[in-house]
VOZA-590626 format. One record per atom (N, C-alpha, C): x, y, z. Coordinates in steps of 0.1 Angstrom, whole numbers, plus 5000, padded with zeros to 4 digits. Layout:
BEGIN
XYZ;...
end
This chain:
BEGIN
500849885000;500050005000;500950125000;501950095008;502950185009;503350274995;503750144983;504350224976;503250274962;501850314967;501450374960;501150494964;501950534973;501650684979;502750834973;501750904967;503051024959;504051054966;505151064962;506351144969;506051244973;507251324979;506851484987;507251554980;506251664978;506651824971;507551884975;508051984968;509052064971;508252214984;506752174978;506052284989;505952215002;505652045002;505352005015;506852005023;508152005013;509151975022;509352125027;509652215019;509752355019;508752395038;507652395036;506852395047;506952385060;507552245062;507752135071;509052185077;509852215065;511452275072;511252355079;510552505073;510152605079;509852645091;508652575092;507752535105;508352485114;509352375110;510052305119;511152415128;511352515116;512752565125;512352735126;511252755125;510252815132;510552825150;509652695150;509352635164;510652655172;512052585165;513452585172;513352725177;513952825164;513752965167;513453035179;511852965183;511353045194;511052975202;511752895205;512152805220;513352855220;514352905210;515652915212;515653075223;514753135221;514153265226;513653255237;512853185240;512153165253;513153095260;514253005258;514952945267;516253045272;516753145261;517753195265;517453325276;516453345279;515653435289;516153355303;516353245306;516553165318;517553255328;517353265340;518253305347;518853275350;519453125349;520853045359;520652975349;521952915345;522852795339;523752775346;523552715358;524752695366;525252525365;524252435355;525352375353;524652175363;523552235371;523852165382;522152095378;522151945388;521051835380;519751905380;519751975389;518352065386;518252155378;519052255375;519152335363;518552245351;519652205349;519252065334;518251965332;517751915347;516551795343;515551875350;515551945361;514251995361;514252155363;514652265351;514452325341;514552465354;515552425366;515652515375;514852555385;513652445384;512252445392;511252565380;511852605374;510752755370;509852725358;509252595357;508252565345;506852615354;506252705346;505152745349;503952675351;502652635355;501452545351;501752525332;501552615326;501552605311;502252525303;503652485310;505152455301;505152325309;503952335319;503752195328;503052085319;502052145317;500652105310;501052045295;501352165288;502552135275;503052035273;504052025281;505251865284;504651785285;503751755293;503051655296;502351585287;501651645279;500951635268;501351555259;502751625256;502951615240;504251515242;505051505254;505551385260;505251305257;503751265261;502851155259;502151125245;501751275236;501251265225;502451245214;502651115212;503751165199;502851045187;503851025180;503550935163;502550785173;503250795183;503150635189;501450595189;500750755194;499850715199;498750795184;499150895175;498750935166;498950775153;500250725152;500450625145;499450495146;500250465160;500050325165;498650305167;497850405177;496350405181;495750375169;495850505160;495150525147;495250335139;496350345145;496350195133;495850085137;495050085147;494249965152;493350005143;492550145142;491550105129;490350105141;489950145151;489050085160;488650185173;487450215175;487050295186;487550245199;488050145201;487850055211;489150115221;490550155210;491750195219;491550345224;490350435228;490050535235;490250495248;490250405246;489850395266;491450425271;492650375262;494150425270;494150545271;493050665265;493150845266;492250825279;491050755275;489950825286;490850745300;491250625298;491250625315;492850695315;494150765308;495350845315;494650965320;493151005320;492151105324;492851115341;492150965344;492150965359;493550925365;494550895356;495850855360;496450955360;495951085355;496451235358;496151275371;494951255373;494051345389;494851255399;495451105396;496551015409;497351115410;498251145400;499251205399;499451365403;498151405401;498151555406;498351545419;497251465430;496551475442;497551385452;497651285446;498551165455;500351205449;500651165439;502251175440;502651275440;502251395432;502951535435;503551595448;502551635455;502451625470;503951545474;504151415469;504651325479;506151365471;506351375460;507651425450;508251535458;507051615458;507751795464;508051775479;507551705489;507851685500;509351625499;509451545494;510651475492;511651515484;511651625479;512451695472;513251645460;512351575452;512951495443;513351545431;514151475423;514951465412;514251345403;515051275409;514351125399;513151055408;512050985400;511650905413;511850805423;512950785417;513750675423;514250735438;514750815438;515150895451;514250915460;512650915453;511850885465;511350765471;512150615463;512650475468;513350495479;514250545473;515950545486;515150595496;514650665498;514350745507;513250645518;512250605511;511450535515;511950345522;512750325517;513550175518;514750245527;515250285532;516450345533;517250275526;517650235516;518750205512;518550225501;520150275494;520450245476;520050165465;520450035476;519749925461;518549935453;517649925459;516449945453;516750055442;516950195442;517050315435;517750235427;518750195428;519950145416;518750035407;518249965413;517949855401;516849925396;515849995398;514350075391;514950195383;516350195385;516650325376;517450225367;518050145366;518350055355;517149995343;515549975356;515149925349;514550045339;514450135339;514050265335;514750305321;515850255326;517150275314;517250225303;516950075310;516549945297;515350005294;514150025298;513050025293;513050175284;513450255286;513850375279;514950365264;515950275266;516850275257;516250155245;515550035252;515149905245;513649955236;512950015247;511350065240;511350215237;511150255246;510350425243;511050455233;512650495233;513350565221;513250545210;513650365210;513450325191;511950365189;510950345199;509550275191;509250445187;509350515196;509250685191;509650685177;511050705173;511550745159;511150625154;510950515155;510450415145;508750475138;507750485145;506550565145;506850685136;507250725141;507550895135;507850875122;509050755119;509550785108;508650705099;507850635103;506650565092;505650645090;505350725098;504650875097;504950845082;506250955088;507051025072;506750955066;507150835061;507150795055;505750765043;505050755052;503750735051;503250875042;503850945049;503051115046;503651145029;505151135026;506251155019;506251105009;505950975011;506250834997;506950715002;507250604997;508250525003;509450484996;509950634988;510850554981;512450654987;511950674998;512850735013;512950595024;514250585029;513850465040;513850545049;513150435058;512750445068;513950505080;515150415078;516050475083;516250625085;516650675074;516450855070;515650875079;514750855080;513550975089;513950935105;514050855110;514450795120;516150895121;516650905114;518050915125;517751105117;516751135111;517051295113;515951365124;515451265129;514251305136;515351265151;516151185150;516951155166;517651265168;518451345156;519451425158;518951525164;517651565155;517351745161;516851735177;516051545178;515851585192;516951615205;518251495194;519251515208;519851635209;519651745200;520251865200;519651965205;518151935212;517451975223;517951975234;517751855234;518651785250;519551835253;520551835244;521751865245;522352035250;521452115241;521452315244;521152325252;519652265255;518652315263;518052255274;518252115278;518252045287;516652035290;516152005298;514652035299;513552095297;514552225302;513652345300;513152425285;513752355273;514352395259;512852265254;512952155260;512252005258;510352085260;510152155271;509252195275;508352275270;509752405265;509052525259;508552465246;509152365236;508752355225;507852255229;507652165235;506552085234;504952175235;505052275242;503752375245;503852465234;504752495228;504752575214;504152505203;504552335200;503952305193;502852195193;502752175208;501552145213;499852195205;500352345205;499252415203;498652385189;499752335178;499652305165;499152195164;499852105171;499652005168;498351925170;497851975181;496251975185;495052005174;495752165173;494652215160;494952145150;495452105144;495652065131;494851915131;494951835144;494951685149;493251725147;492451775153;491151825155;490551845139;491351915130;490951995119;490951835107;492151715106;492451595106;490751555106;490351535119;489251475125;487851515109;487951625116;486951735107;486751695092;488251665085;488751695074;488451525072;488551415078;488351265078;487051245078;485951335088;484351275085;484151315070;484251485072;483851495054;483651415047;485451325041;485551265033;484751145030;483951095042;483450985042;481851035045;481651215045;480051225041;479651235061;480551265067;480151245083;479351075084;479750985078;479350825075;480250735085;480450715096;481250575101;480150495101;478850435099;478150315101;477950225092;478250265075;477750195070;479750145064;480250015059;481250025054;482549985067;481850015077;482649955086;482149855097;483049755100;482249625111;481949685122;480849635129;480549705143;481649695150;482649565152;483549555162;484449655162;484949735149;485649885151;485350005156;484049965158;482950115164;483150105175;482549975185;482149965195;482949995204;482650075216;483550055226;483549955240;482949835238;482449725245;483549665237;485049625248;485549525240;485749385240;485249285227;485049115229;486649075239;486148905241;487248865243;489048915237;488448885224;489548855220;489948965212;489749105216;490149235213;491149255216;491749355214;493049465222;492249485236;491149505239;491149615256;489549535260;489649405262;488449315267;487749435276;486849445273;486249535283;486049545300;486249385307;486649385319;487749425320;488649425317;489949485319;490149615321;488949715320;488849845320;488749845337;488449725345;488349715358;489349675365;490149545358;491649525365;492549575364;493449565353;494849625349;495049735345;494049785335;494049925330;493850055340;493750045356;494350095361;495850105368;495750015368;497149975371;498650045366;498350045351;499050055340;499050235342;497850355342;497550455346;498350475355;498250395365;499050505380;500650455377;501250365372;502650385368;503250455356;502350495349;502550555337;502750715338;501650775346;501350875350;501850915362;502150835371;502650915383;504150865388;504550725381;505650665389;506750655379;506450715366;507050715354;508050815354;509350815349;510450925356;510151035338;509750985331;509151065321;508351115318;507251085327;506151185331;506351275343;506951215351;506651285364;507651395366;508951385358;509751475358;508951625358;508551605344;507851725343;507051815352;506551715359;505451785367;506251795381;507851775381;508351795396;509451895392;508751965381;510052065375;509252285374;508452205385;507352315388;507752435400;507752535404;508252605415;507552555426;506252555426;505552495442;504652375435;504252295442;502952215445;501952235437;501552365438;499852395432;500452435420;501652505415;501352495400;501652385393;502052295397;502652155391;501152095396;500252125401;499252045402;497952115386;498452255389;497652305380;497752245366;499152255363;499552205348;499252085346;498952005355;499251865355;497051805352;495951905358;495251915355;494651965343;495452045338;495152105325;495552005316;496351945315;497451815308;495851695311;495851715320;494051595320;492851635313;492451785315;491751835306;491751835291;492951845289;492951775273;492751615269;493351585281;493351395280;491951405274;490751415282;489651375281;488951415270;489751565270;488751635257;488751625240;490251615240;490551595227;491051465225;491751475232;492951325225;492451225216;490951205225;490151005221;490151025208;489351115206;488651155193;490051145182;490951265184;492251205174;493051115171;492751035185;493550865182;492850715174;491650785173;490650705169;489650695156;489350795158;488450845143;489250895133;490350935128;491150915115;491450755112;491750635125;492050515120;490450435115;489050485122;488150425113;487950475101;487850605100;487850665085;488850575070;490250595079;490750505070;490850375066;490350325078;489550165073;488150175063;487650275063;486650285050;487050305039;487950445040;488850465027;489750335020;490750275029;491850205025;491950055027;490850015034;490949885038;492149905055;492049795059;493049725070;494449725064;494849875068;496449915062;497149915078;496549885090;497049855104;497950025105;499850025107;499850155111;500150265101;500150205085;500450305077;499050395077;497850355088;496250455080;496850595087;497150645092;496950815099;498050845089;499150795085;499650915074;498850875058;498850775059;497950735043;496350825042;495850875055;494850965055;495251105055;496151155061;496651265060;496951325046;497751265042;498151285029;496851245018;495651135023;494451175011;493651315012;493451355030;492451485033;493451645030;494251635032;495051765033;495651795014;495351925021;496451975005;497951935010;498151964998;499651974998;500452065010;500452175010;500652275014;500552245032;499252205034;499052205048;499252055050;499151995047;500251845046;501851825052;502651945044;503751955049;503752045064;503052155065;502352195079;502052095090;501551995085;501351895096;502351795097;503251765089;504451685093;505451755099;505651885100;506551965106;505651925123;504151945125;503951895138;504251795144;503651685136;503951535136;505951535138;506251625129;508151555133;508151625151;507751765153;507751805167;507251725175;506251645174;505751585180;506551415191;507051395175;508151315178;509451345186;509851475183;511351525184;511551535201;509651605204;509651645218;509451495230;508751365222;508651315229;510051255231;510951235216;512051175220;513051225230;513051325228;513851445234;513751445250;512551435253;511851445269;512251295272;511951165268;512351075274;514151025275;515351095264;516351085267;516951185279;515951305280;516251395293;516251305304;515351225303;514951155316;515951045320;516150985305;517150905306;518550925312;519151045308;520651115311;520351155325;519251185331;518651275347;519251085354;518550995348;518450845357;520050825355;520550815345;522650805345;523150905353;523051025351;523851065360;523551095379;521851095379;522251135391;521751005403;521550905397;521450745401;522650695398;523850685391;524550635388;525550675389;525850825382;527350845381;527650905392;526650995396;526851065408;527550985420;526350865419;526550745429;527550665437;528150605421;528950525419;530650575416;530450635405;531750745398;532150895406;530850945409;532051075418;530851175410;530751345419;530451385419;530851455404;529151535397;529251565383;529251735386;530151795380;530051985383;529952005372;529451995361;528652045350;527751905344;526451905350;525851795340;525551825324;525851965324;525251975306;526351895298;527551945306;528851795297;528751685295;527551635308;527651475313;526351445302;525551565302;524551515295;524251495282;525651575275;525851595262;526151405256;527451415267;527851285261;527151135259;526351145271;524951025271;524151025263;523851145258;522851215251;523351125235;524251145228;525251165221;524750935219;525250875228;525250775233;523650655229;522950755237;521550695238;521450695226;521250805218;520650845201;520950765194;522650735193;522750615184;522250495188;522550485199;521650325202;520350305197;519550395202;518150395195;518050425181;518750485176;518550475161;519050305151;520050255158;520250075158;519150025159;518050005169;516949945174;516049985167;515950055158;514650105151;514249985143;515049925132;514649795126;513749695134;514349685147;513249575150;511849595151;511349715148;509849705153;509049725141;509749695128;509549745117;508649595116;508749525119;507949325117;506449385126;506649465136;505249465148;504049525135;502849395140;501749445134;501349555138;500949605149;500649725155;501549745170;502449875166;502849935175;502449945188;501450025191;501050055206;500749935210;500449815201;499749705214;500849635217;501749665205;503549575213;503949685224;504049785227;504849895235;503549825245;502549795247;501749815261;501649675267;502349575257;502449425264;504149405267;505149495266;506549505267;506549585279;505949645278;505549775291;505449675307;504749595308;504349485314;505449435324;506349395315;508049345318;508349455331;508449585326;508649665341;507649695345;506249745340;505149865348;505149785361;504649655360;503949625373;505349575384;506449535380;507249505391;507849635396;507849785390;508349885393;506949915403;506349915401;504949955403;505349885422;505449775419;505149695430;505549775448;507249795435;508049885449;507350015455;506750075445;506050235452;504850175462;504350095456;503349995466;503749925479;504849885475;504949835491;505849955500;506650075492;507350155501;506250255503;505250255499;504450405506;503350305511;502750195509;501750145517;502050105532;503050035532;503449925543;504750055547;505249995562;506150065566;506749905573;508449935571;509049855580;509549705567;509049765553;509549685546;511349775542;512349635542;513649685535;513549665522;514749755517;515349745501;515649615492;516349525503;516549415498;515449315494;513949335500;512849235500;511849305487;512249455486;511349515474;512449485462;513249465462;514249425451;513549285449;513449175458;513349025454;511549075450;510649135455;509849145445;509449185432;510349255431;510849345414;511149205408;512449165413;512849055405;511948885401;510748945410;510048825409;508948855402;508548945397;507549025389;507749035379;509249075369;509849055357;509848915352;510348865364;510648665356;509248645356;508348685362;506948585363;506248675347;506248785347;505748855336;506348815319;508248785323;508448795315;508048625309;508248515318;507948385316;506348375311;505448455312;504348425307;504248485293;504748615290;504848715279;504948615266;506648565266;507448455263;507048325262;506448235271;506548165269;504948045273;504248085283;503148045285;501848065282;502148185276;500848255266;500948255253;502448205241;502548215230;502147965230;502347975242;502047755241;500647745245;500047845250;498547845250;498547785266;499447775277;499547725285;498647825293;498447945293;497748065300;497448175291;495948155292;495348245278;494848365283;495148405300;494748565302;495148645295;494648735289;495148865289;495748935294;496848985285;497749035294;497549185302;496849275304;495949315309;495849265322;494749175321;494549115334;496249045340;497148995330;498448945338;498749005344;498449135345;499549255352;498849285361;497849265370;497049275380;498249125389;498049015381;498248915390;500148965395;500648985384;501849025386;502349165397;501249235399;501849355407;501249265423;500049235421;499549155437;500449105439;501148935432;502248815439;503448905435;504049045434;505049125433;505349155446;503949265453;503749295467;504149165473;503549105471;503148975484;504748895482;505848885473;506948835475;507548925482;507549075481;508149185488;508149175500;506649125505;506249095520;506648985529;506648895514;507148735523;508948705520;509748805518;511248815514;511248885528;510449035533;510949105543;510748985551;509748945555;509848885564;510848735571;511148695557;512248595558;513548655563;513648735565;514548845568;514448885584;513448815588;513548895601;512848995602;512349075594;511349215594;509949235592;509349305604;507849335605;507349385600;506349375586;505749535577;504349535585;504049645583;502749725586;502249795577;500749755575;500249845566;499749985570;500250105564;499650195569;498750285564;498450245551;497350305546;497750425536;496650475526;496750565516;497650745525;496250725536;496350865544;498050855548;498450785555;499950775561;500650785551;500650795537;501550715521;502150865521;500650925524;500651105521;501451155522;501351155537;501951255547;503351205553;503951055554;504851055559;506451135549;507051165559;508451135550;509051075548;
end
């Protein structure tokens, strides 16, 4: 399908450049206004404390909004994957009300530090920021520029590889990172946040037309419905087990989300931006992750993730075509960008700091990791090029860490009197049990749950090894409840 799609114009490319270095321009402006560059882990990963509610709300957004979920969503083809927008709704209001609070009390950097803190001990921090590392360097980064650059691709023609788009879309992000550190990642994600939305909306608008405002006739009920069968992507019980689950580590325990929102001057405005970041969850998002991929299942047949750029490129002119890949590349650049911040924030001040010796300029330390990650993840992009659909591989790989990272904030803020060493053996026992079923017990038909529902079983017998290691150990836990999770230090 791919290779019947026209090449790019000299107007769409012309456009797209533009736009694109437009946007740089005036982040390059808004960031050089900063008052301190002194150099030091907060300056660089969280943006000196001085992101406003707005530059809160922004990041957050568009962090989360990239090709992955404009690509990947769209390419199920199906009403049914709204429910991952409508329920990060309420895994926003966790994160406002419950972890914020508990980040600023604790004066954090990474989340991990609010482990250490909680376990008293290092270990723990060291393995959740490894696993962060892996899970950052192995998924989020490739599968970002992998998405992005099938975008392009999609949008462009395919007689560009895939490669190309992928390592020019890595560079400009790591040259974010790299100038501008967080606060540079921030300003442009809310710059072109604003575009990217309208345009995403205008898409929507521009996709009923074509099909006469018609989704009923031409398409199967099962793509409409948001009641999902057994044997769907998102079984509709599951909207009761795991798919919370998945919400509160994504949104609150996630060092790529939560950075953002702990890169605020006080509490209430990092609560504010972090609400406004929900108010769009709910209001816009569903609708753009979803109704361009049924549209193009009327138009194009079951094209899986090539339908949002094979639509884009049927509804749009030319002109504003290349306008919207200049978003779509921002889109990408910001989310890549924000998760290698987070990445280089977890190396140096979990690690090098740690282990190697004290860092007196991280913008050096950050350059060179920066520099590091990019190419790695531009290597890794091939593999994901075989996945039928993207987002449902990124949310069953997700699995491998969500729920055994998950496990540890669960037993260090619920229970008191658990050690580091017994939340480690249940990390480690959450991975092997997750990864042994992933792998191996669900591909021999040996256990046909949904993996969804696996990640319920996996964070419960995670806790409960955490509980039954402390105590092989000699140590008493107590549960003390949500209220105590709050308030203690």
């Amino acid at each position: 399908m791919l290779a019947n799609l026209p090449t790019a114009s000299g107007v769409q490319i012309l456009v797209c450049v533009f736009i694109t270095a437009l946007i740089g321009f005036a982040t390059w402006l808004k960031v050089r206004q900063a008052k301190t560059h002194d150099g030091s882990s907060k300056d660089v990963f969280l943006a000196g404390g001085g992101l406003s509610w707005l530059f809160v709300a922004g990041s957050i957004t568009l962090t989360n909004l990239s090709t992955d979920q404009l690509v990947g969503m769209n390419g199920n083809q199906m009403a049914l994957l709204a429910w991952w927008e409508i329920c990060g709704f309420f895994g926003l209001l966790i994160l406002a009300f419950v972890f914020v609070p508990i980040y600023y009390r604790n004066n954090c950097t990474t989340v991990t530090e609010l482990l250490e803190k909680r376990y008293k001990g290092k270990s723990i921090r060291t393995l959740i920021s490894a696993l962060f590392l892996i899970g950052n360097i192995l998924i989020y980064l490739p599968a970002a520029l992998y998405s992005g650059a099938l975008f392009m691709q999609s949008l462009f023609g395919s007689d560009i590889s895939l490669i190309y788009f992928a390592s020019l879309l890595a560079i400009i992000s790591a040259a974010y990172t790299i100038f501008g550190g967080l606060r540079a990642v921030a300003v442009m994600d809310t710059y072109s946040g604003v575009g990217i939305l309208g345009l995403a909306m205008l898409i929507v608008f521009l996709a009923l037309a074509a099909v006469d405002f018609d989704l009923s006739s031409g398409v199967p009920a099962e793509r409409l419905t948001m009641i999902g069968g057994a044997d769907s992507p998102i079984p509709f019980h599951t909207l009761f087990t795991g798919m919370i689950f998945i919400q509160i580590f994504y949104w609150s325990t996630n060092q790529n989300i939560t950075q953002r929102a702990m890169a605020a001057p006080t509490v209430k405005e990092a609560q504010k931006g972090v609400m406004v970041a929900a108010g769009i969850r709910i209001l816009i998002v569903p609708a753009i992750v979803v109704i361009p991929g049924i549209v193009a299942f009327k138009l194009f047949g079951d094209v899986n993730d090539a339908a949002y750029g094979m639509l884009v490129a049927h509804v749009l002119p030319p002109w504003l075509s290349g306008a919207f890949a200049a978003m779509v590349a921002a889109a990408v650049i910001t989310t890549f960008s924000a998760v290698l911040n987070s990445s280089v924030a977890l190396y140096s001040v979990d690690f090098h700091e740690q282990f190697i010796g004290e860092v007196k300029d991280h913008w050096k330390l950050a350059a060179g990791m920066s520099i590091l990650f990019t190419i790695l993840a531009i290597m890794l992009v091939p593999l994901y090029q075989n996945a039928e659909s993207i987002i449902n591989l990124l949310q069953q790989l997700n699995g491998l860490l969500s729920m055994p990272i998950l496990s540890a904030f669960i037993a260090g803020l619920l229970f008191r009197g658990v050690v580091a060493p017994a939340a480690i053996g249940g990390v480690i026992w959450g991975v092997l049990l997750y990864g042994v079923y992933t792998f191996q017990l669900q591909p021999a038909g040996i256990i046909t749950m949904h993996y969804i529902d696996f990640m319920v079983v996996t964070l419960v017998t995670s806790v409960m090894a955490s509980l039954t290691v402390n105590r092989m150990l000699g140590k008493r836990s107590v549960f003390v409840g949500f209220r105590a999770a709050m308030t203690q230090d």
